[in-house]
DRENTOR-311468 format. One record per residue (C-alpha): x, y, z. Coordinates in nm, 3 decimals, m for minus. Example, Ala and Ser with C-alpha at 12.3 -4.5 7.8 and 13.67 -1.06 7.14 Angstrom:
2
(dotor (1.230; m0.450; 0.780)) (dotor (1.367; m0.106; 0.714)) 
This chain:
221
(dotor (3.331; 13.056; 13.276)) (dotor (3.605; 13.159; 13.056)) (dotor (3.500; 13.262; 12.632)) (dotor (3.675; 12.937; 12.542)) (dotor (3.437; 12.736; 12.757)) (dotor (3.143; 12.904; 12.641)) (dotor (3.263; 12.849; 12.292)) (dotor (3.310; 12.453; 12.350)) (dotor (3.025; 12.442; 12.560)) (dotor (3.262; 12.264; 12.859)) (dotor (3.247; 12.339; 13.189)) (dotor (3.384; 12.112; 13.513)) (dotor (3.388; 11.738; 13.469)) (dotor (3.303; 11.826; 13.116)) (dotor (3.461; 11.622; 12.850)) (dotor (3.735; 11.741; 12.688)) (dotor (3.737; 11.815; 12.305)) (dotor (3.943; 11.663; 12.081)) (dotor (4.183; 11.836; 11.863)) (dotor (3.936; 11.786; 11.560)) (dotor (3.643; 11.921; 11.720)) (dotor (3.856; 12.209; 11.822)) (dotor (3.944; 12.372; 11.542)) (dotor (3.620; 12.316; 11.382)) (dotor (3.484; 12.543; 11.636)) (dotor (3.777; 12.767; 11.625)) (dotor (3.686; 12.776; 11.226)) (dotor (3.291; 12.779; 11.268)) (dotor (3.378; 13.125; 11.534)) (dotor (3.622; 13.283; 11.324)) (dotor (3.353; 13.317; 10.996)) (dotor (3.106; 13.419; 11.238)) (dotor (3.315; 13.685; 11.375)) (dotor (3.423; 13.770; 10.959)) (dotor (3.066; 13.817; 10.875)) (dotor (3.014; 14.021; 11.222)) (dotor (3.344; 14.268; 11.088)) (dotor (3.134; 14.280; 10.726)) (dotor (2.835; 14.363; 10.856)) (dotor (2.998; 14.652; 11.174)) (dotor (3.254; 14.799; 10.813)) (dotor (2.902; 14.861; 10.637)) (dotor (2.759; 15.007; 10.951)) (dotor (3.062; 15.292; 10.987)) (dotor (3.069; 15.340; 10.636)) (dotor (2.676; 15.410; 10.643)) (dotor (2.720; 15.678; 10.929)) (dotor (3.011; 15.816; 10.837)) (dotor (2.781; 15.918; 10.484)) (dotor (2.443; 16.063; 10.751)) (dotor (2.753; 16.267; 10.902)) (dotor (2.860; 16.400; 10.577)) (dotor (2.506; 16.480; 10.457)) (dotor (2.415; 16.635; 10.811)) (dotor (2.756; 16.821; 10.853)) (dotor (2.539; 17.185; 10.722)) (dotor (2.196; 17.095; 10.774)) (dotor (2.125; 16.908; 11.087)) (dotor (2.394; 16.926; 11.343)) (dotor (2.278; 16.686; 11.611)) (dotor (2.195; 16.436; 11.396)) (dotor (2.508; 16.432; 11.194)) (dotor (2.665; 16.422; 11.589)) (dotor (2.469; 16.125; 11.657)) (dotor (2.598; 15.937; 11.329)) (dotor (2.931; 16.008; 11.434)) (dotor (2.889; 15.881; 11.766)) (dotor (2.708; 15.527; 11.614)) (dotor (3.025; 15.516; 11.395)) (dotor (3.255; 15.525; 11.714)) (dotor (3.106; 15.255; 11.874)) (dotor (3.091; 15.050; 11.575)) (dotor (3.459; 15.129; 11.515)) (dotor (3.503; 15.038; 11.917)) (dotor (3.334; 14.686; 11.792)) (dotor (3.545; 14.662; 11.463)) (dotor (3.844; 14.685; 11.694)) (dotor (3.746; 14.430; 11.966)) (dotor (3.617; 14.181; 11.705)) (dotor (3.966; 14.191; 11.538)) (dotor (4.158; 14.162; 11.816)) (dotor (3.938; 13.838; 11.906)) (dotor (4.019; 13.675; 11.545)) (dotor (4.392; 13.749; 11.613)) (dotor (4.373; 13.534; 11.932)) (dotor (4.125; 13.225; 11.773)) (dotor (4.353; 13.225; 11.451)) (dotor (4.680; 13.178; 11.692)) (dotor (4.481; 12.949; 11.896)) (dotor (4.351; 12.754; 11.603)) (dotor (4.692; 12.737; 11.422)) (dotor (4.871; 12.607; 11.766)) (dotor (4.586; 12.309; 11.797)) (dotor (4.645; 12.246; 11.381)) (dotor (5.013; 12.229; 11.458)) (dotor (4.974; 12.030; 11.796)) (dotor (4.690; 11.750; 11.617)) (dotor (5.000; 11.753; 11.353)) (dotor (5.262; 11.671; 11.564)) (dotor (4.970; 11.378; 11.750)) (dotor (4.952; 11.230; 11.431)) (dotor (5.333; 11.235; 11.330)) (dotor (5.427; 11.052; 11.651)) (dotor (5.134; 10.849; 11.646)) (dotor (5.220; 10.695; 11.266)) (dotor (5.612; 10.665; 11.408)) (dotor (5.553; 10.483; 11.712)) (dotor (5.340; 10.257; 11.496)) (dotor (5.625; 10.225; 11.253)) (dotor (5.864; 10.156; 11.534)) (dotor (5.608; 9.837; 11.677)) (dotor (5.586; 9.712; 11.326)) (dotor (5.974; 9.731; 11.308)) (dotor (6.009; 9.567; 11.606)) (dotor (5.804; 9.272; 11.550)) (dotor (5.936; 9.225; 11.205)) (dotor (6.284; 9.154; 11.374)) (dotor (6.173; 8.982; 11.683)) (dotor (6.208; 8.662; 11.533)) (dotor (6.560; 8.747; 11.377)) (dotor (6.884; 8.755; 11.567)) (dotor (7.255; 8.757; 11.421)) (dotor (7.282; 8.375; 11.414)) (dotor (6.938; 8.312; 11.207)) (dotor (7.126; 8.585; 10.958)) (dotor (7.438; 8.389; 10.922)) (dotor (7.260; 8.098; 10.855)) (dotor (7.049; 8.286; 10.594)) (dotor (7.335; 8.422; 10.424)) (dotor (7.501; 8.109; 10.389)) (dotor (7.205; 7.890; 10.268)) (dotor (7.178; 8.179; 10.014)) (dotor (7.566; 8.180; 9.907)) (dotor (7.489; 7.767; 9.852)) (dotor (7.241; 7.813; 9.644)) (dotor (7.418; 8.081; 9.413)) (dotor (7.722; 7.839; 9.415)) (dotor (7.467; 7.547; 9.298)) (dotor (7.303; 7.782; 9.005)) (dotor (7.683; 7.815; 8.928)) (dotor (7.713; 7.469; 8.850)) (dotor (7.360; 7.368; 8.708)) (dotor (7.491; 7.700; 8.464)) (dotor (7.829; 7.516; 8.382)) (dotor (7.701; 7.206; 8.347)) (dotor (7.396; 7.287; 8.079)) (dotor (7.670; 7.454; 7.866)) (dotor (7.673; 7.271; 7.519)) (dotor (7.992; 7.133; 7.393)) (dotor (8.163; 7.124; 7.772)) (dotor (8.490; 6.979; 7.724)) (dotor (8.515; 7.121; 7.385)) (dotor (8.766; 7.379; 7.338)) (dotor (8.883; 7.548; 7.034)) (dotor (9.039; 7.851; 6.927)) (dotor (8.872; 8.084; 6.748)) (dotor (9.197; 8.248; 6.521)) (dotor (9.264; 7.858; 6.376)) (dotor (8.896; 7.848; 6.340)) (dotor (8.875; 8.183; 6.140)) (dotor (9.217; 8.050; 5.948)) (dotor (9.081; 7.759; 5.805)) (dotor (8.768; 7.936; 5.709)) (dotor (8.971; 8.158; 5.513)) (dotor (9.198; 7.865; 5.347)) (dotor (8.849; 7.688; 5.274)) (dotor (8.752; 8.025; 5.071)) (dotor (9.024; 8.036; 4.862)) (dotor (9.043; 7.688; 4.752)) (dotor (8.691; 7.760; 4.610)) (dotor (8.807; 8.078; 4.447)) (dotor (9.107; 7.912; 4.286)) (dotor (8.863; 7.627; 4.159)) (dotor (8.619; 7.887; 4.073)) (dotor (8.917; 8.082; 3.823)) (dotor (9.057; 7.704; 3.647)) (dotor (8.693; 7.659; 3.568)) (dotor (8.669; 8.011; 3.395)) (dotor (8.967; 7.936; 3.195)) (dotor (8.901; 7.583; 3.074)) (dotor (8.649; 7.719; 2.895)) (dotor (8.888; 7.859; 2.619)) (dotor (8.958; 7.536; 2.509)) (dotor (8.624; 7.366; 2.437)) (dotor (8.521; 7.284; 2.100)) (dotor (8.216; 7.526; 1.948)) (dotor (7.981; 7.319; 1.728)) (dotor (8.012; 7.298; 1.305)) (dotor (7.849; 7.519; 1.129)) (dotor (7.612; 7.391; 0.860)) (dotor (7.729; 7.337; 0.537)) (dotor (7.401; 7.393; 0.367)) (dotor (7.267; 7.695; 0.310)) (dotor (6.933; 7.875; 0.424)) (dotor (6.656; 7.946; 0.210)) (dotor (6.635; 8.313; 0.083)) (dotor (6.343; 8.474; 0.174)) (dotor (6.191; 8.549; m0.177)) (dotor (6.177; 8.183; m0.222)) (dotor (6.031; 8.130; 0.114)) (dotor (5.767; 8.410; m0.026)) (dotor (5.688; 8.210; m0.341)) (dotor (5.667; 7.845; m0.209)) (dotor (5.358; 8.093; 0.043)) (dotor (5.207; 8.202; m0.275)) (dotor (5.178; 7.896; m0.419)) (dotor (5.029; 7.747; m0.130)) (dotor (4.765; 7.963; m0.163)) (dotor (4.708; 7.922; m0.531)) (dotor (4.631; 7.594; m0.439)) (dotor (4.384; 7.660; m0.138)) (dotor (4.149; 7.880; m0.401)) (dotor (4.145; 7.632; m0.633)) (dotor (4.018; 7.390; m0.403)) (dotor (3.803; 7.650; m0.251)) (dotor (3.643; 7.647; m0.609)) (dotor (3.615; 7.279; m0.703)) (dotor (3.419; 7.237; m0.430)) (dotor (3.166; 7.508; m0.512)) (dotor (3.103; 7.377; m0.832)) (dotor (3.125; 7.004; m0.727)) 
């Protein structure tokens, strides 16, 4: 059984996956594999150090951490190499469910296309275009006919001429009245004279002369 079967879990007769549930296994290996190159990058690093601190002291063990750190490095390597292959694998089956879908939503738009004009041919066209070109041509007159004052046609400079003659009668009217004016009579002007003011002031002070003494008979009355 090939690594891709056990991955998928298939096997003869088995049923295959579908795109979808391929890459989300491709996916679901590839972080397992991440965290495995994490985990084996810690590992080296770790022995790599025992070698470092055994390089003066302890011989054969900092041998044996050197040797650990080779065949985690061995791992390291094999583990990449396996992501290189599921990430190409993964991206073909992405690109491939793309291309599914592309065609799929086409060939739908071509059915849809097709049964839109199924019940169209050239003939049924004609006929549309002309029942549309008689109903323009009947807006056309419904428009002329609505027009206020049809039959009614003037011109628009003898229009604006007689406006203008119109204007100036009323301005020349306007001026004669101005200039009648000149000649109307102004009223007399009386003959008698006003009353000065001092005598104005003593006709008020005898007025009041008169008020106190009636203010006084009628105390003593």
């Amino acid at each position: 059984m090939s690594l891709l079967s056990k991955i998928f879990g298939g096997g003869k007769g088995a049923k295959a996956p579908s795109p979808q549930e391929a890459i989300q296994k491709l996916r679901e290996t590839e972080e397992m594999l991440t965290k495995k190159q994490e985990f084996l990058e810690k590992k080296i690093e770790q022995e790599l150090q025992t070698a470092k601190k055994n390089g003066t002291k302890n011989k054969r063990a900092a041998l044996q951490a050197l040797k650990r750190k080779k065949r985690y490095e061995k791992q390291l390597a094999q583990i990449d190499g396996t992501l290189s292959t599921i990430e190409f694998q993964r991206e073909a089956l992405e690109n491939a469910n793309t291309s599914t879908e592309v065609l799929k939503n086409m060939s739908f738009a071509a059915k849809a296309l097709k049964s839109a004009h199924q019940d169209l041919d050239i003939d049924k066209v004609d006929d549309l275009m002309q029942d549309i070109e008689q109903q323009e041509l009947a807006q056309e007159i419904s428009d002329a006919i609505s027009k206020p004052g049809l039959g009614e046609q003037f011109d628009e400079d003898d229009l604006l001429a007689e406006l203008d003659e119109l204007v100036q009668v009323e301005l020349d009217q306007n001026l004669l009245d101005i200039e009648g004016t000149g000649n109307v009579s102004l009223p007399n002007v009386p003959s008698t004279s006003l009353p000065s003011r001092p005598a104005i002031k003593a006709k008020k002070e005898e007025d009041e002369d008169d008020m106190e003494d009636l203010q006084r008979w009628a105390m003593e009355a």
